[in-house]
Backbone as XML, in Angstrom:
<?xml version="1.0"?>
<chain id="A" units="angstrom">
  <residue number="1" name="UNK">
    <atom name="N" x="7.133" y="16.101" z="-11.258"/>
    <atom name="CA" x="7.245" y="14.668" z="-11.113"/>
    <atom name="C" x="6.726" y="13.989" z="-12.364"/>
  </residue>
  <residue number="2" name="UNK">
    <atom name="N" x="7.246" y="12.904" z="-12.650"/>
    <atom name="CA" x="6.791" y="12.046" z="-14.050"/>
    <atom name="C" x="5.493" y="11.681" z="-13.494"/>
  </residue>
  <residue number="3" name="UNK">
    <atom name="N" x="4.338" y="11.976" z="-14.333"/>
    <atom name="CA" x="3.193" y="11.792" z="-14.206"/>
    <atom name="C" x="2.442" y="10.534" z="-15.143"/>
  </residue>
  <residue number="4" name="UNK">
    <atom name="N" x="3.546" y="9.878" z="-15.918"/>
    <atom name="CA" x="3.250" y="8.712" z="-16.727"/>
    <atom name="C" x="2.365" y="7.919" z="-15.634"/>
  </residue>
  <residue number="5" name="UNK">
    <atom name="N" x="1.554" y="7.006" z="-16.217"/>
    <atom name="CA" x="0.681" y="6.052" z="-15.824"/>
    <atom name="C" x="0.584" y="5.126" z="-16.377"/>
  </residue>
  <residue number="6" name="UNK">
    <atom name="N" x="0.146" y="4.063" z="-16.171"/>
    <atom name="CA" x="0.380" y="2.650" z="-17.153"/>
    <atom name="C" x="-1.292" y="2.475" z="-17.457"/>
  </residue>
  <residue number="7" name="UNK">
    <atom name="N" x="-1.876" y="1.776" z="-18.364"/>
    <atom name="CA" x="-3.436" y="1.219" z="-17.907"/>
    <atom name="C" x="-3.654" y="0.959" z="-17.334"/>
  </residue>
  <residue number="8" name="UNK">
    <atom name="N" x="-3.296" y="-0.130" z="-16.791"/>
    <atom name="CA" x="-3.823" y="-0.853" z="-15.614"/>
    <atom name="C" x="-3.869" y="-0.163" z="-14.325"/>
  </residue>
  <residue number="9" name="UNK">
    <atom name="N" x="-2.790" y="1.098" z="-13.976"/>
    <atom name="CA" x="-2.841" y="1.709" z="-12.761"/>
    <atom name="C" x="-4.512" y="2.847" z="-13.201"/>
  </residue>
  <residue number="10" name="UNK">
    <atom name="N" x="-4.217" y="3.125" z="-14.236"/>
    <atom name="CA" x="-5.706" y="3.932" z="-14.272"/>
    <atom name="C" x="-6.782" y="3.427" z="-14.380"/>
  </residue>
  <residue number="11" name="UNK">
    <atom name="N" x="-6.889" y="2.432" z="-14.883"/>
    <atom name="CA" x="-8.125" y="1.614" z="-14.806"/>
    <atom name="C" x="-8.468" y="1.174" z="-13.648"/>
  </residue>
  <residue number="12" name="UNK">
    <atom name="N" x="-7.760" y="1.187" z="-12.512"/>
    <atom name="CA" x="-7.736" y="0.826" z="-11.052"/>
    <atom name="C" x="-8.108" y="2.336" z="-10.554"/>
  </residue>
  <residue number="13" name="UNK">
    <atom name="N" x="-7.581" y="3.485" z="-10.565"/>
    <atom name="CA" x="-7.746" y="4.571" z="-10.459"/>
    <atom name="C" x="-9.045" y="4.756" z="-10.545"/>
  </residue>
  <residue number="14" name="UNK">
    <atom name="N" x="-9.135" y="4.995" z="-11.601"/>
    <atom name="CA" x="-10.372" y="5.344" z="-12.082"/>
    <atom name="C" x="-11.866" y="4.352" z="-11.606"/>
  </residue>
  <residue number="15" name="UNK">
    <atom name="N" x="-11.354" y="3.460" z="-11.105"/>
    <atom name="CA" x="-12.665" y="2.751" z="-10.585"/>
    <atom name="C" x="-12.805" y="2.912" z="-9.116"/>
  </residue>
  <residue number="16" name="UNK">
    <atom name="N" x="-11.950" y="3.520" z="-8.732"/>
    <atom name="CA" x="-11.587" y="3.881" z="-6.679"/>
    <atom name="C" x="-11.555" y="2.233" z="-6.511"/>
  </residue>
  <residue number="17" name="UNK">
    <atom name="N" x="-10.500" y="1.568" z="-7.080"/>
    <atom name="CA" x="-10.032" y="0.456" z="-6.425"/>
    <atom name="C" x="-8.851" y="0.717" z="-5.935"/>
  </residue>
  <residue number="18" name="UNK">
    <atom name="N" x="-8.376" y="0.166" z="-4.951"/>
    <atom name="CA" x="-7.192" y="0.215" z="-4.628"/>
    <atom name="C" x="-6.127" y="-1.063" z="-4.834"/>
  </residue>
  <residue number="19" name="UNK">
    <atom name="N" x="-5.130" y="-0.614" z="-5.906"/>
    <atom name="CA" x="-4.064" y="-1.124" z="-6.770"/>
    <atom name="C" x="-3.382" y="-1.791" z="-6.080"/>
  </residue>
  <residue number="20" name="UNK">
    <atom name="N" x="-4.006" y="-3.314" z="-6.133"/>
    <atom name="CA" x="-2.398" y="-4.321" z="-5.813"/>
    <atom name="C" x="-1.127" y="-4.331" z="-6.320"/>
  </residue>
  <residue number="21" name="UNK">
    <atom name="N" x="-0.144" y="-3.608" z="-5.976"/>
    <atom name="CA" x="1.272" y="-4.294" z="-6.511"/>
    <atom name="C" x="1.484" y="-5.401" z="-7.003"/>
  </residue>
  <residue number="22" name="UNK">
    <atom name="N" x="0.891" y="-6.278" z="-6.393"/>
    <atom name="CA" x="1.145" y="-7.729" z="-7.139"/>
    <atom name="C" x="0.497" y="-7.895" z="-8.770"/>
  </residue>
  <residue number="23" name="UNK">
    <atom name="N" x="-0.238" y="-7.038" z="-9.323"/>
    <atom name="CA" x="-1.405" y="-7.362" z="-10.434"/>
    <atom name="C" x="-0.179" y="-6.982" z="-11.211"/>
  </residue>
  <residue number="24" name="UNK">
    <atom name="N" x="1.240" y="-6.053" z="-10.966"/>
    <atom name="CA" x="1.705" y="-5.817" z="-12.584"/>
    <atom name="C" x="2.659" y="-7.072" z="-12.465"/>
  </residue>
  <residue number="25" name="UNK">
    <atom name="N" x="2.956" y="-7.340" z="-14.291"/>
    <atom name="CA" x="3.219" y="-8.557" z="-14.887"/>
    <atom name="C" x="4.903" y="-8.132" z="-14.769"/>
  </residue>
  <residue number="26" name="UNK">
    <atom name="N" x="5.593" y="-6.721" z="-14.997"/>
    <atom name="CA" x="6.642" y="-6.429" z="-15.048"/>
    <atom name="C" x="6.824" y="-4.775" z="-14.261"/>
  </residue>
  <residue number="27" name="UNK">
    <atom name="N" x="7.980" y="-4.989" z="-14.231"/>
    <atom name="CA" x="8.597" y="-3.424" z="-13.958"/>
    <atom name="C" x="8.137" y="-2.423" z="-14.424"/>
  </residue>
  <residue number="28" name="UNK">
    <atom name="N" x="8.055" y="-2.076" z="-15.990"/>
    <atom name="CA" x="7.792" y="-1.366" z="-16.406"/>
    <atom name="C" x="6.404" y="-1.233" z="-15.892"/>
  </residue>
  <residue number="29" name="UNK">
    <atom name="N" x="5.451" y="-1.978" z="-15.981"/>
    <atom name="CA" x="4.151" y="-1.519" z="-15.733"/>
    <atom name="C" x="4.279" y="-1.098" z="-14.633"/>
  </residue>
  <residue number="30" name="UNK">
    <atom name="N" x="4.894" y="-1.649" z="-13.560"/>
    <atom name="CA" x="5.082" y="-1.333" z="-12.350"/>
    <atom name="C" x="5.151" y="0.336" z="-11.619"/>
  </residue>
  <residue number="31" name="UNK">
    <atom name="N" x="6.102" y="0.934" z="-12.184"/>
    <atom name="CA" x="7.173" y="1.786" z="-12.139"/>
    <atom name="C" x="6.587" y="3.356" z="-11.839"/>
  </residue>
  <residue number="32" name="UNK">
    <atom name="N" x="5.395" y="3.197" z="-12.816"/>
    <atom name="CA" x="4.424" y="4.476" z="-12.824"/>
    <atom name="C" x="3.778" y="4.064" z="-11.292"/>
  </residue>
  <residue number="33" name="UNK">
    <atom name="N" x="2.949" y="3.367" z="-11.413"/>
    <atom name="CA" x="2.077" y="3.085" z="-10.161"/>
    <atom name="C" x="2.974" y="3.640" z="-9.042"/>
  </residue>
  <residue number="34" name="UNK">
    <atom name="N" x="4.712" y="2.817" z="-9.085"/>
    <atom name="CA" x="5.406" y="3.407" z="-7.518"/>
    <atom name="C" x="5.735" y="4.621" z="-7.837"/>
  </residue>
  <residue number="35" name="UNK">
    <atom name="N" x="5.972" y="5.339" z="-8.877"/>
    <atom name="CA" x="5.760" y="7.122" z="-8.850"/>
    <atom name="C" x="4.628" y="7.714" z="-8.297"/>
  </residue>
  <residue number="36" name="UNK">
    <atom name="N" x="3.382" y="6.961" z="-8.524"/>
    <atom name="CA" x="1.735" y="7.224" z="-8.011"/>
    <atom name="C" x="2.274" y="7.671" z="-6.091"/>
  </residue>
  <residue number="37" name="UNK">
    <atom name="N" x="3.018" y="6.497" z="-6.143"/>
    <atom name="CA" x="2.604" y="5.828" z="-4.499"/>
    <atom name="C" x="3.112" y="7.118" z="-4.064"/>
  </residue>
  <residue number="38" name="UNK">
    <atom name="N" x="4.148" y="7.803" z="-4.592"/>
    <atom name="CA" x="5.344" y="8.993" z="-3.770"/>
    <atom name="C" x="5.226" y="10.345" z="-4.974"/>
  </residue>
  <residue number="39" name="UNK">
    <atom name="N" x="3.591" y="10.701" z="-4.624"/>
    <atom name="CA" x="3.037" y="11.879" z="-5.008"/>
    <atom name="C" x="3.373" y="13.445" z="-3.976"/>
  </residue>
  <residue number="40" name="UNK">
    <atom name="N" x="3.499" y="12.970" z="-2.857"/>
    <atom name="CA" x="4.120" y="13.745" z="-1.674"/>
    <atom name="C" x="5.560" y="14.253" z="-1.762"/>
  </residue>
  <residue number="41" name="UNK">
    <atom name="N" x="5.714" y="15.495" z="-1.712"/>
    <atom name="CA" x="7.431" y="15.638" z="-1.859"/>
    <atom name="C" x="7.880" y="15.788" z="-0.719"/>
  </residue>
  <residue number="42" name="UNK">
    <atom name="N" x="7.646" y="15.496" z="-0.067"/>
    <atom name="CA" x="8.339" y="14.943" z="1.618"/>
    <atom name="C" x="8.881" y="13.836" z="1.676"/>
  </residue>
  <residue number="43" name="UNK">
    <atom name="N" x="8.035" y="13.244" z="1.053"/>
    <atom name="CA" x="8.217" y="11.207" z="0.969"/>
    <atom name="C" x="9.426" y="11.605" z="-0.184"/>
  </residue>
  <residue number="44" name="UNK">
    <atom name="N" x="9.311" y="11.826" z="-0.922"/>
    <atom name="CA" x="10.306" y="11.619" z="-2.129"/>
    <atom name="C" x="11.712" y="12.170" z="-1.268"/>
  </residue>
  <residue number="45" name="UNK">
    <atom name="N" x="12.225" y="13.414" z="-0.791"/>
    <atom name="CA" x="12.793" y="13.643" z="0.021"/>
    <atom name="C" x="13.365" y="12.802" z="0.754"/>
  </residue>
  <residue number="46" name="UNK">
    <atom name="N" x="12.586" y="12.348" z="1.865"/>
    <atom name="CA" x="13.292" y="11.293" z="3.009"/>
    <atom name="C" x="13.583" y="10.333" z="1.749"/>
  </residue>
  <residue number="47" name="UNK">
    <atom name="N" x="12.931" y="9.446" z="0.940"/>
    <atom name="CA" x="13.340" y="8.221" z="0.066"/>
    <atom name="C" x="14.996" y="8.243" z="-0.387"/>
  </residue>
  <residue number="48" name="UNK">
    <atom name="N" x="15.016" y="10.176" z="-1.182"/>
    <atom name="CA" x="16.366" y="10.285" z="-1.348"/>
    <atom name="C" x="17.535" y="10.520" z="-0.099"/>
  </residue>
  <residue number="49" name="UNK">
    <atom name="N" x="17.055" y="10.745" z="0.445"/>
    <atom name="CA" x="18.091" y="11.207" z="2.130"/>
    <atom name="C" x="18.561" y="9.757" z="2.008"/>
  </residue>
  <residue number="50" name="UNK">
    <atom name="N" x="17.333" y="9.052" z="2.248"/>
    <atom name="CA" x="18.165" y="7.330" z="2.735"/>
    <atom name="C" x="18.425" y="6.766" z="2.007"/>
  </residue>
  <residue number="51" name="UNK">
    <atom name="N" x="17.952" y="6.470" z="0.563"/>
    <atom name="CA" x="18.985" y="6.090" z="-0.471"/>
    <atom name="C" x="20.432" y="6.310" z="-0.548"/>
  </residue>
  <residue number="52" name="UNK">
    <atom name="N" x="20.895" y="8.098" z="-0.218"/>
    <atom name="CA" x="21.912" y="8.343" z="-0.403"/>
    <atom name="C" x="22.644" y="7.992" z="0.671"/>
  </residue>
  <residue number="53" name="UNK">
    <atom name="N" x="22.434" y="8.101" z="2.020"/>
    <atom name="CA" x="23.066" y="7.135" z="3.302"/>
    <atom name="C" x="23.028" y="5.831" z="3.472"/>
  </residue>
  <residue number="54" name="UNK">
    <atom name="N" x="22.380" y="5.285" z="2.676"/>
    <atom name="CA" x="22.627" y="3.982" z="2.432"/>
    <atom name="C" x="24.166" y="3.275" z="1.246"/>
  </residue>
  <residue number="55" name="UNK">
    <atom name="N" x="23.801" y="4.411" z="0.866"/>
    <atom name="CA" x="25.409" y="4.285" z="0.113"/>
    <atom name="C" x="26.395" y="4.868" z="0.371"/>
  </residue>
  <residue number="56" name="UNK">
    <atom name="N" x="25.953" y="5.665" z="1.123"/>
    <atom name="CA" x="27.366" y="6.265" z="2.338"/>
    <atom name="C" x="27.636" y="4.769" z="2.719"/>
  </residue>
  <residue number="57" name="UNK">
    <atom name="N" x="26.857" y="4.349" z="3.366"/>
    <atom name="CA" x="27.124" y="3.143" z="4.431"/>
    <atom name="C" x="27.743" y="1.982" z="3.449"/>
  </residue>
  <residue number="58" name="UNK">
    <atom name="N" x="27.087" y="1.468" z="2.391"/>
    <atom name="CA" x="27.772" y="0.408" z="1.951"/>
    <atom name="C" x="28.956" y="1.276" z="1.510"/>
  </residue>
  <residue number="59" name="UNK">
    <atom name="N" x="29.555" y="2.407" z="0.916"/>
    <atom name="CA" x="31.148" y="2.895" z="0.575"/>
    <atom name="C" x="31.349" y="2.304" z="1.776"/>
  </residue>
  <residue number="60" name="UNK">
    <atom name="N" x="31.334" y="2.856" z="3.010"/>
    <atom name="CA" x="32.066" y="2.649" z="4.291"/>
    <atom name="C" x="32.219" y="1.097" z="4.459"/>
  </residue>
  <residue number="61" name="UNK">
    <atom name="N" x="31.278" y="0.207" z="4.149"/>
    <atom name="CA" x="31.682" y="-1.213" z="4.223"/>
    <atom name="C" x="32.885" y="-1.523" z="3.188"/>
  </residue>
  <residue number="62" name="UNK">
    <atom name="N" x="32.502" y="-1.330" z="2.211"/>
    <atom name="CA" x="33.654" y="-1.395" z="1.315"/>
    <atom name="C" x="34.853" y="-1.016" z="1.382"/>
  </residue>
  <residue number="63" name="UNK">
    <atom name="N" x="34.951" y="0.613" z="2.337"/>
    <atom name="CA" x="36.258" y="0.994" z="2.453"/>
    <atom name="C" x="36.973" y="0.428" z="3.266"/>
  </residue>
  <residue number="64" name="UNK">
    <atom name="N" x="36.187" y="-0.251" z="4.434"/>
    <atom name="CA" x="36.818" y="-0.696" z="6.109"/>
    <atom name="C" x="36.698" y="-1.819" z="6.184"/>
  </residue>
  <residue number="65" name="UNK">
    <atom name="N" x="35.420" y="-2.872" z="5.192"/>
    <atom name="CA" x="36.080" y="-4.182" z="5.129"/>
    <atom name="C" x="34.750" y="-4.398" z="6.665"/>
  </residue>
  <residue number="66" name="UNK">
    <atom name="N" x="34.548" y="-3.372" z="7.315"/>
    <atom name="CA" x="33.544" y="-4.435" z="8.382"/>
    <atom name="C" x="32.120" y="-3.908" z="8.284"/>
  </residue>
  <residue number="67" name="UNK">
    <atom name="N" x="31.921" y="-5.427" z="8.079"/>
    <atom name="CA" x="30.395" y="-6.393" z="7.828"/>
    <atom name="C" x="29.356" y="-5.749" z="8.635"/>
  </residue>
  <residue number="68" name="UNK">
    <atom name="N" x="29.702" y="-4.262" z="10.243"/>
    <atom name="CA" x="28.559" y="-4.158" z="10.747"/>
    <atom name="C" x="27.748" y="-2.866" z="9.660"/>
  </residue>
  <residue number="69" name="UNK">
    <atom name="N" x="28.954" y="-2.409" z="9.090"/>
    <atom name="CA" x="27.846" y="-1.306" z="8.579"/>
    <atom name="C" x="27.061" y="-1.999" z="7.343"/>
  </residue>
  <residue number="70" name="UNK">
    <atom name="N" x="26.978" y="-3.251" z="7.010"/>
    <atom name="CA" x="25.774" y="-3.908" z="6.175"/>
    <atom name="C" x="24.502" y="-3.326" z="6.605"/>
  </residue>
  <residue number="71" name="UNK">
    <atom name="N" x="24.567" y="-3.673" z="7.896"/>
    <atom name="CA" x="22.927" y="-3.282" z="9.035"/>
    <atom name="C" x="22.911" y="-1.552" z="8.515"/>
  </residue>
  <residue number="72" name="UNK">
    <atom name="N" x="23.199" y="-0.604" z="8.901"/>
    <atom name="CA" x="22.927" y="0.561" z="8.174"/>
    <atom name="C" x="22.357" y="0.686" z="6.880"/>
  </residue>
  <residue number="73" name="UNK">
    <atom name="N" x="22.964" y="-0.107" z="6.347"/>
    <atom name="CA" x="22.817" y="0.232" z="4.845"/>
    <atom name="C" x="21.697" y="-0.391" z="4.431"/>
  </residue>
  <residue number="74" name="UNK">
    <atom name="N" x="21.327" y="-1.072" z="5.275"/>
    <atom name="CA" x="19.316" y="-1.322" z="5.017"/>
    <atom name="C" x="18.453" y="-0.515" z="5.703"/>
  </residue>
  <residue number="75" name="UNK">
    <atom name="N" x="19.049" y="-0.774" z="7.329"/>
    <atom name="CA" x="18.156" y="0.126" z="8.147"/>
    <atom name="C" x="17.805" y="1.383" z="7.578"/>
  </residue>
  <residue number="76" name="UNK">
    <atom name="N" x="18.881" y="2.136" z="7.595"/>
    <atom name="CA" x="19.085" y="3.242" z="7.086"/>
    <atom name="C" x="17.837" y="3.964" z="6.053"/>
  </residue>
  <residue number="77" name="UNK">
    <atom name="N" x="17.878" y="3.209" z="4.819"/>
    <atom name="CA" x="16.730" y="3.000" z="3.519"/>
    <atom name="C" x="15.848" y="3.508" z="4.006"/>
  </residue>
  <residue number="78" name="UNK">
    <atom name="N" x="15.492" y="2.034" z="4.542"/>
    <atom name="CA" x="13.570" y="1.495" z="4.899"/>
    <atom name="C" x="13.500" y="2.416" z="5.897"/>
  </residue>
  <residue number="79" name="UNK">
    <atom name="N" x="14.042" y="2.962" z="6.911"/>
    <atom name="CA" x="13.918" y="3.837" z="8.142"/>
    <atom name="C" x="13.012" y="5.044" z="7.383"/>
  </residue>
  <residue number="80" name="UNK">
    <atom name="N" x="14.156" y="5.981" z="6.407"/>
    <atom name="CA" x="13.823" y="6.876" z="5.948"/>
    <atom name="C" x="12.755" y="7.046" z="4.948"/>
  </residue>
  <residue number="81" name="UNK">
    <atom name="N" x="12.454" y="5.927" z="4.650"/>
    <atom name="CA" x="11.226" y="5.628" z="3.011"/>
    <atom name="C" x="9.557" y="5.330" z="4.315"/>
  </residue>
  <residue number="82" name="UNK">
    <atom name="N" x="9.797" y="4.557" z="5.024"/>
    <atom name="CA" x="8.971" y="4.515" z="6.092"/>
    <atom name="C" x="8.701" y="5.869" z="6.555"/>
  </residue>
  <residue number="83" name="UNK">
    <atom name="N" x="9.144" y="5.990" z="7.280"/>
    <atom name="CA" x="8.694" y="7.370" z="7.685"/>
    <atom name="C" x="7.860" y="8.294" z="6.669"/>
  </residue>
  <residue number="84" name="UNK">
    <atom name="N" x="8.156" y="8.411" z="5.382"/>
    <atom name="CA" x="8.065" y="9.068" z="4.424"/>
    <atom name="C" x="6.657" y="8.586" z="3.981"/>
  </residue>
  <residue number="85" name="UNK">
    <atom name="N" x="6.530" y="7.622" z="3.641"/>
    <atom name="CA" x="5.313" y="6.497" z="3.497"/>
    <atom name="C" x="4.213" y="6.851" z="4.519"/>
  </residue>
  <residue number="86" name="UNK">
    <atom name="N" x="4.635" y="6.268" z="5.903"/>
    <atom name="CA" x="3.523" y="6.949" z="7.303"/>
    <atom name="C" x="3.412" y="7.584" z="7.604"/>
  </residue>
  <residue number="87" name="UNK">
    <atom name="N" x="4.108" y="8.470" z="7.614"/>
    <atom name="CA" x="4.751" y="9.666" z="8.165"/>
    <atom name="C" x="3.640" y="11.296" z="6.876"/>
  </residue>
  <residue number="88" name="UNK">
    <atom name="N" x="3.835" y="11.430" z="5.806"/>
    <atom name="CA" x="3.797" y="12.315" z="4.758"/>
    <atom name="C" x="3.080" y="11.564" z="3.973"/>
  </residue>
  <residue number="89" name="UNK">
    <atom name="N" x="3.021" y="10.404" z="3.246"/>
    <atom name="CA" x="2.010" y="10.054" z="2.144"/>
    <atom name="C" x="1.473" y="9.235" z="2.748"/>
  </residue>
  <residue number="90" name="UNK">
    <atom name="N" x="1.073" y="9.130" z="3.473"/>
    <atom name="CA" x="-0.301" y="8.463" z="4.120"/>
    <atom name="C" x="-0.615" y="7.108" z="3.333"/>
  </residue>
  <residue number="91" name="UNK">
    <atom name="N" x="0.385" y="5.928" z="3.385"/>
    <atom name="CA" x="-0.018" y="4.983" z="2.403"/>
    <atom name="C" x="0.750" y="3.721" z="3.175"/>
  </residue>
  <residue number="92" name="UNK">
    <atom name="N" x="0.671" y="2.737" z="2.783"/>
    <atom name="CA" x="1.645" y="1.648" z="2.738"/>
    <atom name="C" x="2.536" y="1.361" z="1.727"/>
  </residue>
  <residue number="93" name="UNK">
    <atom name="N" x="3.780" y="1.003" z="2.117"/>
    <atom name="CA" x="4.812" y="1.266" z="0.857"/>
    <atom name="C" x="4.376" y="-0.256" z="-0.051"/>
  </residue>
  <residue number="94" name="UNK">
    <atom name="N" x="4.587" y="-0.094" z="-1.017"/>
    <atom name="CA" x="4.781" y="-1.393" z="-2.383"/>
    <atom name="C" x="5.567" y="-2.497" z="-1.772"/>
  </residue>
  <residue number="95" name="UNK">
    <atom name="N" x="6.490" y="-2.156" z="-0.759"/>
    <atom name="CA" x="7.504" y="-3.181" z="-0.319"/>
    <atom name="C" x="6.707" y="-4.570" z="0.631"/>
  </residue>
  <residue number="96" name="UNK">
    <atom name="N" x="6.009" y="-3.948" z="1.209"/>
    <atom name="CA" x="5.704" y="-5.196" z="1.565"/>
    <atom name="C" x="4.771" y="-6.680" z="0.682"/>
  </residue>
  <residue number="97" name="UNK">
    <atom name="N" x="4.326" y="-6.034" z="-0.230"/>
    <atom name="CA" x="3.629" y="-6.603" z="-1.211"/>
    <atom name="C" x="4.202" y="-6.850" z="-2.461"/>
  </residue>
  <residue number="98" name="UNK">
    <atom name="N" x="5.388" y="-6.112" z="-2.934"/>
    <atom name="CA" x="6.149" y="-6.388" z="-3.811"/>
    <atom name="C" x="7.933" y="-5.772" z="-3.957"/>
  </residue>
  <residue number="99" name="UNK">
    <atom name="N" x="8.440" y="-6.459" z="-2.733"/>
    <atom name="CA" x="9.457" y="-6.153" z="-2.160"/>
    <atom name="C" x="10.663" y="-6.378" z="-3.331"/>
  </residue>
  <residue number="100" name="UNK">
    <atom name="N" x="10.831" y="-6.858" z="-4.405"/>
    <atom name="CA" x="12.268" y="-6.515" z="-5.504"/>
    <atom name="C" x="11.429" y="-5.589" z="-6.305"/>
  </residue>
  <residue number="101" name="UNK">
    <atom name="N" x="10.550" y="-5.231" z="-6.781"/>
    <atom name="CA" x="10.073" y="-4.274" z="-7.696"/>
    <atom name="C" x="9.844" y="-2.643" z="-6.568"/>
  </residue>
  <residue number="102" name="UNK">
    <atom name="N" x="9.867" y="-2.793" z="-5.558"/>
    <atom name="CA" x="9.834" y="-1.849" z="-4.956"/>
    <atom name="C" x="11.321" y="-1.309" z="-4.744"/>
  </residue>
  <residue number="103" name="UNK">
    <atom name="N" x="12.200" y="-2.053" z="-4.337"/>
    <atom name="CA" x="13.638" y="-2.048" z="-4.352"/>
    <atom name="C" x="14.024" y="-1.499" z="-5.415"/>
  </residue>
  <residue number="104" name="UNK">
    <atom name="N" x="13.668" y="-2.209" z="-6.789"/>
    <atom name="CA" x="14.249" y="-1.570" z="-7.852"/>
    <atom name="C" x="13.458" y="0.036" z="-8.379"/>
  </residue>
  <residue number="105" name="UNK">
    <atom name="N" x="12.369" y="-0.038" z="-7.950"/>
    <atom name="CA" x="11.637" y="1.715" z="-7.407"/>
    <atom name="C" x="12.177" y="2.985" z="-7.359"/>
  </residue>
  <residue number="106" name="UNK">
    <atom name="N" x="12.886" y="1.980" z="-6.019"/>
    <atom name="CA" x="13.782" y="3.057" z="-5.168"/>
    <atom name="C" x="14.853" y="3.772" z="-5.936"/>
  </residue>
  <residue number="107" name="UNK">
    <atom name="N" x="15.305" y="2.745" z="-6.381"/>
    <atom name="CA" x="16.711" y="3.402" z="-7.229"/>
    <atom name="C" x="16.199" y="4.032" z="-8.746"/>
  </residue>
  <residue number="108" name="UNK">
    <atom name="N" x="15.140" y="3.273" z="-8.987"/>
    <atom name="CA" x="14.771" y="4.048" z="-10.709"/>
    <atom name="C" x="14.460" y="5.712" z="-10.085"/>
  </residue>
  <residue number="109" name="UNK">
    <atom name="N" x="13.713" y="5.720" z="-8.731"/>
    <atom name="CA" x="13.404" y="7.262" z="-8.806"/>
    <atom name="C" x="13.973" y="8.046" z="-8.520"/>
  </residue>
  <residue number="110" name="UNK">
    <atom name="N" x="15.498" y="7.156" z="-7.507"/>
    <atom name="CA" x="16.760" y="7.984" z="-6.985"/>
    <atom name="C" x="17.416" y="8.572" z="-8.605"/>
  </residue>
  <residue number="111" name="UNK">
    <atom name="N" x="17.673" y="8.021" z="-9.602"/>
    <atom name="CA" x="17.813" y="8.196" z="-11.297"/>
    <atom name="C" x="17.565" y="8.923" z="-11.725"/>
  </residue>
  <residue number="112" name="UNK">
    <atom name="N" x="16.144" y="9.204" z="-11.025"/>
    <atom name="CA" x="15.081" y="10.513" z="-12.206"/>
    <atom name="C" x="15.196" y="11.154" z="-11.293"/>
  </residue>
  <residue number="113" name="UNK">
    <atom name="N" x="15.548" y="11.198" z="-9.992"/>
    <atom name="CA" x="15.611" y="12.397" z="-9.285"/>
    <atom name="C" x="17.065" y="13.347" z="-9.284"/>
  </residue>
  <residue number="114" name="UNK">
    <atom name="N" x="17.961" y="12.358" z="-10.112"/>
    <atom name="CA" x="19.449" y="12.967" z="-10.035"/>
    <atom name="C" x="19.356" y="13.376" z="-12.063"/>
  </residue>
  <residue number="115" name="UNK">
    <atom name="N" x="18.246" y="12.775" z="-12.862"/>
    <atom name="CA" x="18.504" y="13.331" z="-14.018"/>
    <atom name="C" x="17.284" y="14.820" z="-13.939"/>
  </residue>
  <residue number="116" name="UNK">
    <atom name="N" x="16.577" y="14.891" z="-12.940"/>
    <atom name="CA" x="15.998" y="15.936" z="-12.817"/>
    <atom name="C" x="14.280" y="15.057" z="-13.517"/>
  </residue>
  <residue number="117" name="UNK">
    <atom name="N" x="14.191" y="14.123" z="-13.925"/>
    <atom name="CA" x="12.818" y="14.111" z="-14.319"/>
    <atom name="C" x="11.722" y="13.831" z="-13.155"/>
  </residue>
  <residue number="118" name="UNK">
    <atom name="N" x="12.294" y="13.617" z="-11.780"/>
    <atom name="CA" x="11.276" y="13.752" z="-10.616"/>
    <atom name="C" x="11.771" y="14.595" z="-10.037"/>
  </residue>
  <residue number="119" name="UNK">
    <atom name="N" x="11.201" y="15.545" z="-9.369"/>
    <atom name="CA" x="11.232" y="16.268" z="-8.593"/>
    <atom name="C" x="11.492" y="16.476" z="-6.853"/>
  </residue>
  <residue number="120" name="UNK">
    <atom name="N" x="12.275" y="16.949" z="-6.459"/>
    <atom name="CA" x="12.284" y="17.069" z="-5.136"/>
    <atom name="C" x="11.721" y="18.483" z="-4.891"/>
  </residue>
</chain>
């Protein structure tokens, strides 16, 4: 798994504080910390399961034109990243505290998990 860290996540680290999502200024700083969060390869696992059925589901909206499989294609996600989160890494996900940088998370690690630089 990419083990990059930003300062600010280690300087939080390193003091046994526990790291608000909200304190980074951008993504990038961001990005390490939500690699931190999904140190568990269980969690990383389910994250990718429902990422990738989530885009099953939006193809299928796209192919058929009906609006119910929208609802999948969220449920779906958060179902499987949840679990993964409570379930295996014992944490609260970034999303509720920083719900578009967590979103965009999801997909940077679905990226590194299909160029091989995170690990399943």
């Amino acid at each position: 798994m990419n083990t990059a860290t930003s300062t600010s996540t280690s300087a939080h680290a390193a003091a046994g504080a526990e790291v608000d999502p909200r304190s980074f200024r951008n993504f990038a700083e961001f990005y390490p910390f939500y690699l931190s969060e999904h140190s568990n390869r269980t969690c990383r696992q389910l994250h990718f399961v429902g990422s990738t059925l989530s885009l099953v589901c939006l193809a299928t909206f796209v192919l058929t034109g009906n609006a119910w499989w929208l609802i999948p294609t969220v449920v779906v996600g958060y179902a499987f990243a949840w679990i993964g989160h409570f379930g295996f890494e014992k944490n609260k996900p970034a999303s509720f505290k920083r719900p578009l940088y967590s979103f965009m998370g999801d997909w940077a690690m679905y990226r590194d998990i299909l160029r091989g630089r995170v690990k399943l």
